[in-house]
Every structure is written in C-alpha cells, then in structure tokens.
N, C-alpha and C positions, 0 to 999 in steps of 0.2 A: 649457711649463707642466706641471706637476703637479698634477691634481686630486683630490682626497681627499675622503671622504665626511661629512665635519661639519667646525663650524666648532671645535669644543672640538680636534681633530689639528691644523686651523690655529694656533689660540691655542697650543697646546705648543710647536709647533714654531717661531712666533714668541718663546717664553719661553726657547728654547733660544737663540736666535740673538740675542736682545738681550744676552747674555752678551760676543758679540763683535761690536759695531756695525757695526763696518768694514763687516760684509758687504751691511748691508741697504742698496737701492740708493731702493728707495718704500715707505714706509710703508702698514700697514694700511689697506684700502678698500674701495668696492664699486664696479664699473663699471657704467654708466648703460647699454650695451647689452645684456649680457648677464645683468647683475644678480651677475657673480660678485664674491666677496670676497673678497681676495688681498692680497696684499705679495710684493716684487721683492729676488732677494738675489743676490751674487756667491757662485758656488760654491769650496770650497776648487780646485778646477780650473781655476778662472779665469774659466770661463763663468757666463751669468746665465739664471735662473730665475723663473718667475713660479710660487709656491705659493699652491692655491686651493680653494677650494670653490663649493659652493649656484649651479654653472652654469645657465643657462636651458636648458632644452631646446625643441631647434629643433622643428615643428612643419612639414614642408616644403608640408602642403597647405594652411594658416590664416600661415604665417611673410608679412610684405611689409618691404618694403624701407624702412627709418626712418631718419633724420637726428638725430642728438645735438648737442649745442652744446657739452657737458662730456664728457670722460673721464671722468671719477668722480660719482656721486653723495656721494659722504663721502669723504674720505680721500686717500691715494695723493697723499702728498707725495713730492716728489721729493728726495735728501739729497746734495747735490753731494758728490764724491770726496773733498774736501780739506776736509768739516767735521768 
C-alpha cells in the first residue's frame, strides 16, 4: 500500500490512471476498519498496489479488537480482468 497525505493526491492520481483502465483492479472506496480511502491498481510491473489515504491511527493503549461484516463502507468494487 501507498499512503499519501490527502485525498485531492488520491483523486489525481486516480484521474491519471482512469486514462488507462486496464490497470485498476477496485474501484474508489473507504474501508470499514480502518476508515482509509483507496483504490487498487496493476502496476506497469505487473504487481498490484493499494493507493491511499486518511489511515486511522492506531491508538495501542484505547485500540480493541472489533469485527466488521463489510470490507468497505462506500466503494471498492471489484473490476474482473476481462471487463
């Protein structure tokens, strides 16, 4: 994962890469555990990436241990290879 410090670096960097779809593997979203908001791409290298921001920060003396039912709150579709 790559995490960057605004969501306006996520937005660009997602306006670049809607250029060439192929790459992106999940669409924009926010994750229900940590509250980050990201999208998932193939790198021209062939590996895959999660770009992101607005991470929760852990808190190791108040942090306990939670259960989610969803991966995402918003977002974070998933875009099969071959659409």
């Amino acid at each position: 994962m790559l995490e960057v410090s605004d969501l306006t670096t996520v937005g660009r960097v997602m306006s670049l890469i809607n250029d060439d779809p192929d790459h992106i593997i999940v669409t924009l979203g926010e994750h229900t555990n940590d509250h980050m908001t990201s999208f998932y791409v193939t790198t021209p290298s062939g590996f895959q990436i999660e770009y992101s921001c607005n991470g929760l920060v852990v808190d190791d003396d108040t942090w306990q241990v939670a259960h989610y039912e969803a991966i995402s709150t918003w977002g974070h579709k998933y875009i099969p290879a071959d659409a």
